[in-house]
MARDREN-839273 format. One record per residue (C-alpha): residue in one letter; residue number from 1; x, y, z. Coordinates in steps of 0.1 Angstrom, whole numbers. Example, Ala and Ser with C-alpha at 12.3 -4.5 7.8 and 13.67 -1.06 7.14 Angstrom:
! residues 2
{rec "a" 1 {123 -45 78}};
{rec "s" 2 {137 -11 71}};
***
This chain:
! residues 472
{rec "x" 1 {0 0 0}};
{rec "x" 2 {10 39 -6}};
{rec "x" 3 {-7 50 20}};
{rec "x" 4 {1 31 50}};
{rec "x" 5 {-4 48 84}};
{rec "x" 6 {30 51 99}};
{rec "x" 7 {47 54 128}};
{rec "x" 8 {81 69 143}};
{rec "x" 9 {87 57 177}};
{rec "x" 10 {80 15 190}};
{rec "x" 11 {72 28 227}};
{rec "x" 12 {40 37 250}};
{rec "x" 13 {26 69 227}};
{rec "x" 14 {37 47 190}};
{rec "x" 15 {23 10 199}};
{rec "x" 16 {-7 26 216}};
{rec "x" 17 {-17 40 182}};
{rec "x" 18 {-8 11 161}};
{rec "x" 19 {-25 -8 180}};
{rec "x" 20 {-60 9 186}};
{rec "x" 21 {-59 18 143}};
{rec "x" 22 {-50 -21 135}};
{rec "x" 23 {-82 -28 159}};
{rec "x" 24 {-100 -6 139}};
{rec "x" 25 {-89 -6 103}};
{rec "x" 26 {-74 -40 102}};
{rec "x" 27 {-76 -38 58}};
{rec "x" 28 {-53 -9 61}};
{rec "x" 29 {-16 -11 67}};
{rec "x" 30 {2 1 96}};
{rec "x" 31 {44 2 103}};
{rec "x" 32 {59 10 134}};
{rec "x" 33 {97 20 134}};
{rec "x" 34 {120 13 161}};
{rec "x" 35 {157 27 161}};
{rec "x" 36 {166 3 189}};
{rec "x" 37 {160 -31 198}};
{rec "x" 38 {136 -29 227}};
{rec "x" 39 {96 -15 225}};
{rec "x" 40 {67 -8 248}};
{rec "x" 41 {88 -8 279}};
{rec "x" 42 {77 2 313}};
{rec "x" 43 {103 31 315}};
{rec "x" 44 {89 39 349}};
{rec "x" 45 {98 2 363}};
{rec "x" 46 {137 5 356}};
{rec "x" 47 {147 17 389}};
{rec "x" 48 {125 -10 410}};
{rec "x" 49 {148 -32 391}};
{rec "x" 50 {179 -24 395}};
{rec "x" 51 {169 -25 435}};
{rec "x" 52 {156 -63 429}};
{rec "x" 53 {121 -60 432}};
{rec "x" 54 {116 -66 398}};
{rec "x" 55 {134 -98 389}};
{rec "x" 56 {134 -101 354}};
{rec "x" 57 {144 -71 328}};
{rec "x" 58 {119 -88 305}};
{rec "x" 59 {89 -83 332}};
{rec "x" 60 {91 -48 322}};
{rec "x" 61 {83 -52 289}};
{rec "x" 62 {45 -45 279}};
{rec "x" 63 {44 -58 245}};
{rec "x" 64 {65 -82 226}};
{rec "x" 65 {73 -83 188}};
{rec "x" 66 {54 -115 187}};
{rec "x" 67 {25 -100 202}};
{rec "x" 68 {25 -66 181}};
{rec "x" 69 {24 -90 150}};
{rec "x" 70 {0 -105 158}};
{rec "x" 71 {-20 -76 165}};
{rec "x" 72 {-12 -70 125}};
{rec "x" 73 {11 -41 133}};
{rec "x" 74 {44 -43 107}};
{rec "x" 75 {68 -38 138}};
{rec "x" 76 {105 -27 122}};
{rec "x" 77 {129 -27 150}};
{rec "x" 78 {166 -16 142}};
{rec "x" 79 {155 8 116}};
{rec "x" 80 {160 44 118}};
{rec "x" 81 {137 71 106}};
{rec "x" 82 {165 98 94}};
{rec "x" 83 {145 122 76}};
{rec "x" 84 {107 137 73}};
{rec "x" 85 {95 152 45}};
{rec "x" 86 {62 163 41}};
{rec "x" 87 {56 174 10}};
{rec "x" 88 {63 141 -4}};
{rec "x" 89 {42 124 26}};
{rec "x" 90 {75 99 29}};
{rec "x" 91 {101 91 54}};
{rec "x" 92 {134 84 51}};
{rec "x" 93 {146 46 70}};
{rec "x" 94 {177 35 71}};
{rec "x" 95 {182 -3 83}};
{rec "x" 96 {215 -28 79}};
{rec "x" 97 {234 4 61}};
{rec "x" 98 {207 7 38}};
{rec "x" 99 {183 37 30}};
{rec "x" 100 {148 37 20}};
{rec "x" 101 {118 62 14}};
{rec "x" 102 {89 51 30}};
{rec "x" 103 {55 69 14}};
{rec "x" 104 {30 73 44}};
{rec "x" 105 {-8 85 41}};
{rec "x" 106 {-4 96 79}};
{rec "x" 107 {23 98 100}};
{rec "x" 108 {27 98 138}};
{rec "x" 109 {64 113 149}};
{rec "x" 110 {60 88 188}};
{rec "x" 111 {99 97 188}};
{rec "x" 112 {99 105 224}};
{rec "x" 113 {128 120 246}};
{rec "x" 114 {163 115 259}};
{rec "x" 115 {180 123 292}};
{rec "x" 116 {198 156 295}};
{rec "x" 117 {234 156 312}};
{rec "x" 118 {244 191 300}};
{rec "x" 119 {263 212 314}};
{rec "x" 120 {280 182 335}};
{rec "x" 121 {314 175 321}};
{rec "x" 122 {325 140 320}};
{rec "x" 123 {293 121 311}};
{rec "x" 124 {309 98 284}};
{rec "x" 125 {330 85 317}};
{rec "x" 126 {325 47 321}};
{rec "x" 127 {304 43 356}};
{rec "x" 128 {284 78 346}};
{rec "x" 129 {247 64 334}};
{rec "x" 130 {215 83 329}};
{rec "x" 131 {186 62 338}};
{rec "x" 132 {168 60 302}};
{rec "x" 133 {164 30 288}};
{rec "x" 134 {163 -11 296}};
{rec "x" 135 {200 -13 288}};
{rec "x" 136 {212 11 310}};
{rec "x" 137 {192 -5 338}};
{rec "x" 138 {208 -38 332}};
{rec "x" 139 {243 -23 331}};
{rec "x" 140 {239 -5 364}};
{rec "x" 141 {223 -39 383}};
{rec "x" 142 {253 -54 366}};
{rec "x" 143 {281 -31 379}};
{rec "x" 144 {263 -34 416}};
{rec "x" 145 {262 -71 417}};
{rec "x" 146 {292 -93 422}};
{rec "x" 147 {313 -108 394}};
{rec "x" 148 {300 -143 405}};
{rec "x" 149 {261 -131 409}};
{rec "x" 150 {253 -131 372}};
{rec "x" 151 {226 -110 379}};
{rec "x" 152 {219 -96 347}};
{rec "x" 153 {203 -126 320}};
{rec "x" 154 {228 -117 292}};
{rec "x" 155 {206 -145 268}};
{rec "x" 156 {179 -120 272}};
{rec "x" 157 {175 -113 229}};
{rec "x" 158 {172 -74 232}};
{rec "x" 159 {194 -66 259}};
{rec "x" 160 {229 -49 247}};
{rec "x" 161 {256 -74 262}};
{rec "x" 162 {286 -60 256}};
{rec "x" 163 {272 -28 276}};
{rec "x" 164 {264 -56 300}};
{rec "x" 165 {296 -77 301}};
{rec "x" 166 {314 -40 304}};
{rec "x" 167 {303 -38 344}};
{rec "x" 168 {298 -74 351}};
{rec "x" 169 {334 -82 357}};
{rec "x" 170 {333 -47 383}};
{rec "x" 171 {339 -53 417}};
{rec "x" 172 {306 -33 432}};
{rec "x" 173 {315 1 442}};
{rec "x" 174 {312 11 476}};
{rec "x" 175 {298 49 469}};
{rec "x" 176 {277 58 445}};
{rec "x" 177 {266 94 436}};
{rec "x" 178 {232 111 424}};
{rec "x" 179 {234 139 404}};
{rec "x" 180 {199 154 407}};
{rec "x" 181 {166 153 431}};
{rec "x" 182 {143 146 409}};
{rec "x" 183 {121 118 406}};
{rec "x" 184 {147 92 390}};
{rec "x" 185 {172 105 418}};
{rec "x" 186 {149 97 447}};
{rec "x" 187 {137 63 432}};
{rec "x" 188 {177 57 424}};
{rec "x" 189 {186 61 462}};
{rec "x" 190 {159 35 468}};
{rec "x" 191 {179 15 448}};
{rec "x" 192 {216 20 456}};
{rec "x" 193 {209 14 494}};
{rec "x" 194 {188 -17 489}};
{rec "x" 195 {226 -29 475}};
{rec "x" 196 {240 -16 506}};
{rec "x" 197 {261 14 488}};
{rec "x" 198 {271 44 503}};
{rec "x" 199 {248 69 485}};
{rec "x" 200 {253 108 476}};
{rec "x" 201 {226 130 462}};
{rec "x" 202 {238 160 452}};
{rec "x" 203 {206 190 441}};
{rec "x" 204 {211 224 434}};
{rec "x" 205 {181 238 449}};
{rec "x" 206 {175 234 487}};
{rec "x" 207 {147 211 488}};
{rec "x" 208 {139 173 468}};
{rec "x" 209 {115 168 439}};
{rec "x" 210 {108 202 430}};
{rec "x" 211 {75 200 412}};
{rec "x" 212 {56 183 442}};
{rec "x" 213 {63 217 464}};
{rec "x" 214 {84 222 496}};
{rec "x" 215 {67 203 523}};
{rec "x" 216 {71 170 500}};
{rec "x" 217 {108 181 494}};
{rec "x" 218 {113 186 528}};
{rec "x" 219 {94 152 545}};
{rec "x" 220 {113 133 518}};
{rec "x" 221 {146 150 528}};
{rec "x" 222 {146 139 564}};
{rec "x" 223 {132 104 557}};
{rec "x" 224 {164 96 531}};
{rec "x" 225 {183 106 558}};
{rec "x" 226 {167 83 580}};
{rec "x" 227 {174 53 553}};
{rec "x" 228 {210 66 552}};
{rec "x" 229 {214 87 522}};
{rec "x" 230 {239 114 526}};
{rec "x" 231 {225 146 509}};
{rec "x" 232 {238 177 496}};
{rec "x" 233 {215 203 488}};
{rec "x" 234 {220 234 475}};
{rec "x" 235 {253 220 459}};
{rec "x" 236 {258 224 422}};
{rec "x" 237 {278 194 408}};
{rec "x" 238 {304 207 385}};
{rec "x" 239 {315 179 372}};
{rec "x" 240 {323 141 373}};
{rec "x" 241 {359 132 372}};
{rec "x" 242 {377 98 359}};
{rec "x" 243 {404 82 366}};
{rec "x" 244 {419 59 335}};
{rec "x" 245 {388 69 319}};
{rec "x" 246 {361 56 346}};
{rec "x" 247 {342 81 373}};
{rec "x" 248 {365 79 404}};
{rec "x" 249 {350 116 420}};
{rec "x" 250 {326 143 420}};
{rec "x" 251 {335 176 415}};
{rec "x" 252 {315 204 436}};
{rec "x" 253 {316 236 457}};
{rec "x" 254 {352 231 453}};
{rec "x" 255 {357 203 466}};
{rec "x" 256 {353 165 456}};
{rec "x" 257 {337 134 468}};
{rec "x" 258 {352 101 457}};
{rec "x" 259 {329 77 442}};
{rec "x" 260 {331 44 420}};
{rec "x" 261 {297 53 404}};
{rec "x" 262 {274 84 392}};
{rec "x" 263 {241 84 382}};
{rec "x" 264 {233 117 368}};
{rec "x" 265 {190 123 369}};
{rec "x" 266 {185 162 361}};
{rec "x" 267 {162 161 331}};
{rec "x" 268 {150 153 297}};
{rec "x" 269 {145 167 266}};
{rec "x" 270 {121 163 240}};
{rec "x" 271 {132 141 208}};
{rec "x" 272 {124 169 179}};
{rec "x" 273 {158 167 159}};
{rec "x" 274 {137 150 131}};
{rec "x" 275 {115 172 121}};
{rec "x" 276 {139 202 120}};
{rec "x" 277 {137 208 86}};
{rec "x" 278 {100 201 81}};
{rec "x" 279 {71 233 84}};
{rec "x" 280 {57 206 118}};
{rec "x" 281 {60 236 141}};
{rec "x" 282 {74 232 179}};
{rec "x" 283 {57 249 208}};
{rec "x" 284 {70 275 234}};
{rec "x" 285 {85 245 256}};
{rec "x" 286 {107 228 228}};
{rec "x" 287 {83 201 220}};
{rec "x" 288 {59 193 189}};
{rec "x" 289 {28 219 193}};
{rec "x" 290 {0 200 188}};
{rec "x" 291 {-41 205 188}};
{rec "x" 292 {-63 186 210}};
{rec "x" 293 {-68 161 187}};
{rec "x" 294 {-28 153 185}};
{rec "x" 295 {-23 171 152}};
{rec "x" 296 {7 194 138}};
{rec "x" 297 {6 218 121}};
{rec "x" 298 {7 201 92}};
{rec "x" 299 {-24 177 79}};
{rec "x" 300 {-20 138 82}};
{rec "x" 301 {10 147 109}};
{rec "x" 302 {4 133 143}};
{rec "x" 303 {25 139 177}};
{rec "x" 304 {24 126 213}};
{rec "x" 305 {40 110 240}};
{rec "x" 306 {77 128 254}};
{rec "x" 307 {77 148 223}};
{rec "x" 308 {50 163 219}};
{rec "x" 309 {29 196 241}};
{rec "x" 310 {-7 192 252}};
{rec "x" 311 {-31 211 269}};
{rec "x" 312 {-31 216 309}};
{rec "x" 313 {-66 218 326}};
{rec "x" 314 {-56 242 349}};
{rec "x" 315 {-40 271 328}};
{rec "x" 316 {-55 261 295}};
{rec "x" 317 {-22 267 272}};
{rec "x" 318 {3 241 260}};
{rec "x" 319 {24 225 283}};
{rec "x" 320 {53 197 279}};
{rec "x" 321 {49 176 308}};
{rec "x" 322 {57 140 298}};
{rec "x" 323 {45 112 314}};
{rec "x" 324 {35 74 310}};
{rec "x" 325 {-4 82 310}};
{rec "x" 326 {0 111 287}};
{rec "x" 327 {17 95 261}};
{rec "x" 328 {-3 58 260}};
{rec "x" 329 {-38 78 261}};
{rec "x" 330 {-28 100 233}};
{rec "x" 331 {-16 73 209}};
{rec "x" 332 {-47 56 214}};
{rec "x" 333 {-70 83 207}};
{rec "x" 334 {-42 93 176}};
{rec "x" 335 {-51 56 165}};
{rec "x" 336 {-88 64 168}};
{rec "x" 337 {-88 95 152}};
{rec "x" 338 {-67 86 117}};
{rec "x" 339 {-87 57 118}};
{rec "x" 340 {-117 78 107}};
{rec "x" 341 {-136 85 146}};
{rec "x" 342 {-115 122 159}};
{rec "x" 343 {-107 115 193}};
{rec "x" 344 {-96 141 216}};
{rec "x" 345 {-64 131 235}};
{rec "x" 346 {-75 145 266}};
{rec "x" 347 {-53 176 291}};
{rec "x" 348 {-34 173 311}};
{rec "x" 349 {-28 181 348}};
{rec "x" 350 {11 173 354}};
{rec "x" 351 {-4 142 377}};
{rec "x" 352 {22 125 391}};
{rec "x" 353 {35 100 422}};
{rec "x" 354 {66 92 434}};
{rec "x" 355 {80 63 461}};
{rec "x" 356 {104 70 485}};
{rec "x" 357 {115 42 504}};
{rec "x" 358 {82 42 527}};
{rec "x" 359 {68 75 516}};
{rec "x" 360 {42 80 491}};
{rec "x" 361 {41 117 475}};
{rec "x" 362 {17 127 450}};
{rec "x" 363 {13 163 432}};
{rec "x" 364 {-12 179 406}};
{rec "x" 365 {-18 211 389}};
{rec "x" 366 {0 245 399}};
{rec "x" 367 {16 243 431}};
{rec "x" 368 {46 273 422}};
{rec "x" 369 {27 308 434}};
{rec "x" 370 {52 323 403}};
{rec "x" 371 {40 303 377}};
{rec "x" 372 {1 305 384}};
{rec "x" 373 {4 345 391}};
{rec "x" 374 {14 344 354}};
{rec "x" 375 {-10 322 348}};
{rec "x" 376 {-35 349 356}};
{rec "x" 377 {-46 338 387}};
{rec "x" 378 {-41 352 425}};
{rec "x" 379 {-24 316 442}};
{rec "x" 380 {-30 312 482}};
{rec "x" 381 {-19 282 498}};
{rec "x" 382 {-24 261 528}};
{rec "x" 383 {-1 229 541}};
{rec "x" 384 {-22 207 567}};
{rec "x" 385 {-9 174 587}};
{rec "x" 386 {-35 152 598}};
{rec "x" 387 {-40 115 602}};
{rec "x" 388 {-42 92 573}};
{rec "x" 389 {-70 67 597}};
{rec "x" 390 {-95 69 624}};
{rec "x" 391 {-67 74 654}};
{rec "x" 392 {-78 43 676}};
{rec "x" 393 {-71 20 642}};
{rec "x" 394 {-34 7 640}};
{rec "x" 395 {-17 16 610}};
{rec "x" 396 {-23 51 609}};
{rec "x" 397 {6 73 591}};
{rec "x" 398 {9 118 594}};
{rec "x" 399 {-3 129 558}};
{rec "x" 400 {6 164 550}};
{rec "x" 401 {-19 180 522}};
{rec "x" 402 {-7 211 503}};
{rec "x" 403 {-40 225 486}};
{rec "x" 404 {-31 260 459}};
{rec "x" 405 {-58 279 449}};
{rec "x" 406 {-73 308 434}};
{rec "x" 407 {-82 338 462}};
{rec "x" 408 {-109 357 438}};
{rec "x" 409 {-127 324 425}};
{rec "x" 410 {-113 301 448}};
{rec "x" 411 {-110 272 423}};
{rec "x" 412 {-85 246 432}};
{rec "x" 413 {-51 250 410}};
{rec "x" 414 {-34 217 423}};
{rec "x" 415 {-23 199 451}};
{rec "x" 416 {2 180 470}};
{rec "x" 417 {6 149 494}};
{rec "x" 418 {31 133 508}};
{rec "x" 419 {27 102 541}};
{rec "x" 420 {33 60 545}};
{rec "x" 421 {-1 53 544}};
{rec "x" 422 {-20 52 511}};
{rec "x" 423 {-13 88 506}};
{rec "x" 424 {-2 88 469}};
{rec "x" 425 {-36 75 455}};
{rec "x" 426 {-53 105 473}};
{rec "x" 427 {-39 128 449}};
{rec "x" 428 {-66 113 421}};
{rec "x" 429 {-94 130 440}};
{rec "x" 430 {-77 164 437}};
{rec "x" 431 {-70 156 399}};
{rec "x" 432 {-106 150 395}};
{rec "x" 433 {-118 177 411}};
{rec "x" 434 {-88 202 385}};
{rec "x" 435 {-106 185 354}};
{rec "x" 436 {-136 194 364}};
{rec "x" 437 {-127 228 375}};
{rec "x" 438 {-140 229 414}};
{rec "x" 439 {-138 253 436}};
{rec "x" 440 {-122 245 473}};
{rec "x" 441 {-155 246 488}};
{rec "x" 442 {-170 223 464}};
{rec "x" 443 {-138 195 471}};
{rec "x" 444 {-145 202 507}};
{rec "x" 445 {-184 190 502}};
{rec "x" 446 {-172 155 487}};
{rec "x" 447 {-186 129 498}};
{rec "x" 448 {-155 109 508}};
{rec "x" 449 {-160 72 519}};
{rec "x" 450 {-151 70 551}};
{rec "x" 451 {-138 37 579}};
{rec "x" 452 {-114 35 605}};
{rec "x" 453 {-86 13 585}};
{rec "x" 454 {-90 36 553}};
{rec "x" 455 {-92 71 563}};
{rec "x" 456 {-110 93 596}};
{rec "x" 457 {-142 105 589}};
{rec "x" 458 {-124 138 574}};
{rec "x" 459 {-101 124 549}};
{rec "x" 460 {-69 145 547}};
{rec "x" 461 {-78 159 511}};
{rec "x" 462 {-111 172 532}};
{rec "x" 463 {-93 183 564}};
{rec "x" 464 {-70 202 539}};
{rec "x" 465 {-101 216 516}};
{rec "x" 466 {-120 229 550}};
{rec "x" 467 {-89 249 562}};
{rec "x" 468 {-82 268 529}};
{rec "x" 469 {-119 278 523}};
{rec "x" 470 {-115 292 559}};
{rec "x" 471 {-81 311 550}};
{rec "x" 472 {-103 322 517}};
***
């Protein structure tokens, strides 16, 4: 066929849409290209694996080649999309140093994103890793294990064994080093002290996980030090020095801290390289400006997932805020919509959780004043602590709600919670109640279900709701 419905990118956002239009147009063809080896990967599960809890690299893997065929998806892996041009409607592929022109009648660019490590010097060092990516999950288990563990299956078809053979033969360092706060560096400290490594997290700003708001930064703070990780806030790494060409120190505040492995977490950026030279038009973040049906600005061009903006039900403008939800849910409705029923793919509300070690934090929506006074709106804020169960039931943990909202209309702008008990799946009430634009004084009139092992008879999403209309 010429006009074959074709996609750049084999992860959540790509096989989501291949999958929904095969299901839905099965007379009409549909290719997938994958640069790499691996596809629809739970990107999300790599650190929980390099701890152990996740035994098997493959258990991370959503859907397999055999299964995407056999959904009548033409899955290419190890072919490399080098070119877009849209006046043609082709792409250019190149596979086993060979190149191709592949005619499309739409196209969805699924090309995602890629971990950042600028303006950190010595990166390429060996024992320096971003966590992106199966491979570089394996490699890191690998260098923590002991030669004799073999606890990386090399056989494994997809997995990249020489990177893997690199750290096997490594002794397993006895300090490690996190180069951001983030949400892969707290998850990564998890990790490096289930292994029983001395652990250095290293943030430029003086609190953790920036986006979920102080108090979370702050409770998470003190409980790594509890589990042993050393932290150094406000401390700017400069860079990561080697020794015969493998990290031996961290460079910082001029002075160093010796180390036989670094794991630098401080970002990603949208994959957009591709469509440079094409009239597809990026948005104000960097990524792929879409409309709320997934659509470029060119007809028959799709985008989503880590490369692509959507719209953020608080604000109402494009935002980049990439994220496993955000990226399967728009390929499907992408899937649905060139397949001849227009789906919307849905806003956004930055929605996100984050384990560490027993803590649960959760955030949602606006929590930075700065950002929702330019937003247009007039931000006041209350933090509440209050129990997570009736007081007399065991089990009970402090939860600590952070409600932001608006003083003149008082709608909710977003939230954050942070506690051991059950705290991170409160935060889907307070993303229900931002997509469907309540005021505090509405989410305070919820009717919560309420018994002593799940919650007191004011949940702490109400507790915190009832104070802020007060302060209102």
């Amino acid at each position: 066929m010429t006009d074959p419905f074709v996609v750049i990118g084999g992860d959540a956002a790509g096989l989501s849409a291949a999958s929904k239009f095969a299901r839905e147009v099965p007379s009409r063809d549909v290719i997938v290209f994958e640069k790499g080896e691996w596809v629809s990967y739970a990107h999300c599960g790599t650190p929980y694996y390099v701890k152990g809890t996740v035994e098997r690299l493959t258990d991370l893997l959503s859907l397999s080649p055999e299964e995407a065929a056999d959904r009548g998806i033409d899955l290419r892996r190890n072919h490399e999309v080098v070119g877009v041009d849209t006046g043609a409607e082709t792409v250019t592929v190149t596979h086993d140093g060979k190149t191709v022109d592949q005619p499309y009648g739409d196209l969805l660019v699924a090309t995602g994103a890629h971990a950042t490590t600028e303006p950190i010097p010595g990166t390429e060092l060996d024992g320096a890793f971003t966590m992106h990516g199966l491979d570089s999950a394996a490699a890191v288990r690998a260098a923590l294990s002991r030669p004799d563990e073999d606890a990386v299956d090399k056989s494994i078809e997809y997995v990249d064994t020489a990177l893997v053979e690199q750290y096997t033969d490594w002794e397993p360092p006895e300090r490690v080093a996190i180069v951001g706060g983030g949400y892969v560096g707290v998850e990564m400290a998890e990790a490096f002290r289930a292994h029983d490594v001395e652990t250095h997290l290293f943030q430029r700003s003086s609190h953790l996980l920036p986006p979920f708001g102080k108090a979370v930064g702050e409770r998470v703070a003190d409980h790594l030090r509890e589990e042993g990780v050393t932290l150094h806030l406000n401390t700017a790494v400069d860079a990561l020095v080697g020794d015969d060409g493998r990290v031996a120190s961290v460079a910082h505040d001029g002075s160093t801290t010796d180390v036989g492995l670094a794991l630098v977490g401080i970002g990603i950026r949208p994959n957009t390289a591709l469509i440079t030279d094409t009239p597809v038009e990026l948005g104000n973040s960097g990524a792929i400006a879409v409309n709320e049906y997934g659509a470029t600005t060119v007809d028959g061009v799709y985008a989503a997932g880590d490369c692509a903006e959507a719209n953020h039900a608080v604000t109402g403008s494009p935002d980049w805020v990439p994220l496993g939800l955000t990226a399967n849910r728009a390929g499907r409705a992408i899937g649905q919509t060139v397949a001849g029923e227009p789906s919307l793919v849905g806003d956004i509300a930055g929605t996100a959780v984050v384990k560490a070690f027993d803590l649960e934090c959760g955030r949602v929506g606006l929590l930075d004043h700065e950002r929702a006074s330019a937003a247009g709106f007039d931000p006041v804020s209350k933090t509440v602590t209050t129990g997570s169960r009736s007081g007399y039931y065991p089990g009970g943990d402090d939860t600590d709600v952070t409600l932001v909202a608006d003083r003149k209309s008082g709608r909710l702008l977003g939230g954050a919670i942070v506690g051991e008990d059950r705290a991170a799946i409160r935060i889907d009430t307070l993303a229900t109640a931002i997509e469907a634009d309540m005021t505090v004084d509405e989410l305070e009139r919820l009717d919560l279900a309420y018994a002593p092992p799940f919650s007191p008879v004011w949940d702490p999403v109400l507790v915190a709701a009832k104070v802020l209309t007060g302060q209102l």
